[in-house]
C-alpha positions in Angstrom: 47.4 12.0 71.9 49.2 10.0 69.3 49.2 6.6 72.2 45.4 7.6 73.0 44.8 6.9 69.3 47.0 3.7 68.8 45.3 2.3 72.0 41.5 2.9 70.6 42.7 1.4 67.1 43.9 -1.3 68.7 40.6 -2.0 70.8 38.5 -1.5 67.9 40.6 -4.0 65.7 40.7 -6.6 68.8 36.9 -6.3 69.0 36.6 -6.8 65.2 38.6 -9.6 65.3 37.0 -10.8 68.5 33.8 -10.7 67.1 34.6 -11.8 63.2 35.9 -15.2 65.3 32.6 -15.5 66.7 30.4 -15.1 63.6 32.8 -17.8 62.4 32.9 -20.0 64.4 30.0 -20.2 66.2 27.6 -20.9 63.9 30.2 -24.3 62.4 30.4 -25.3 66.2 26.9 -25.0 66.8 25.9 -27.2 63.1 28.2 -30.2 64.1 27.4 -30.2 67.9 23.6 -30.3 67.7 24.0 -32.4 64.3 25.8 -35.0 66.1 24.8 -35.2 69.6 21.2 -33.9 69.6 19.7 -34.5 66.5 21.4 -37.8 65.6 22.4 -38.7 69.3 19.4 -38.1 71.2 16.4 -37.9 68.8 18.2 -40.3 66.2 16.8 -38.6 63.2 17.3 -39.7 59.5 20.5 -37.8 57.7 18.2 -35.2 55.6 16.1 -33.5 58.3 19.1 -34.0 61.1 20.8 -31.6 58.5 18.3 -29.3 58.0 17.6 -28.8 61.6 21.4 -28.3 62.2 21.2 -25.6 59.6 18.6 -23.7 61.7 20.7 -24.2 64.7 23.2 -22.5 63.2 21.3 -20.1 61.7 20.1 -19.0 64.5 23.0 -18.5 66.5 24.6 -16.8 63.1 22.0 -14.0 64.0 22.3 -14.3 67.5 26.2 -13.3 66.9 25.4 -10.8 64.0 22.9 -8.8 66.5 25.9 -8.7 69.7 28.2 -7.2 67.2 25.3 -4.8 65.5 24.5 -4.0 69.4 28.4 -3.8 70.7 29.2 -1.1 67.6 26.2 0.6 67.8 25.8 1.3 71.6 29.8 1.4 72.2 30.0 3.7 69.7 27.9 6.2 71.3 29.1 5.7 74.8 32.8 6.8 73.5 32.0 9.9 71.6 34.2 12.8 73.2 32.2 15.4 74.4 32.6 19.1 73.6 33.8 20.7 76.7 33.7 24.7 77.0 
């Protein structure tokens, strides 16, 4: 019982940590990327809105990541509950 219960802890804290990367990183990744090679790069916009654009961008994908982890803890949480067995 007691290795049952490590093992779950220690999926639960990889997942945290998984998705605590993610929310992270993603969102810094996504700013520079589309800064730098869309909206400057490609389109060759002024410093200002190539900023603010990037700050959607990365907005965005901040909720994108928020709403996976929301739907990973909320869903996984209910596919693990034990069941009472008679």
């Amino acid at each position: 019982m007691s290795g049952t219960k490590e093992l779950t802890e220690l999926q639960v804290f990889k997942t945290v940590l998984y998705h605590s990367v993610v929310i992270i990183a993603l969102p810094v990744i996504s700013f520079f990327t589309s800064k730098v090679f869309f909206f400057d790069g490609v389109l060759g916009l002024n410093h200002v809105p190539s900023n603010v654009y990037s700050a959607g961008v990365a907005v965005v994908v901040l909720h994108i990541a928020l709403g996976a982890f929301i739907y990973r803890a909320y869903f996984d949480d209910q596919s693990r509950t034990p069941t009472k067995r008679d």
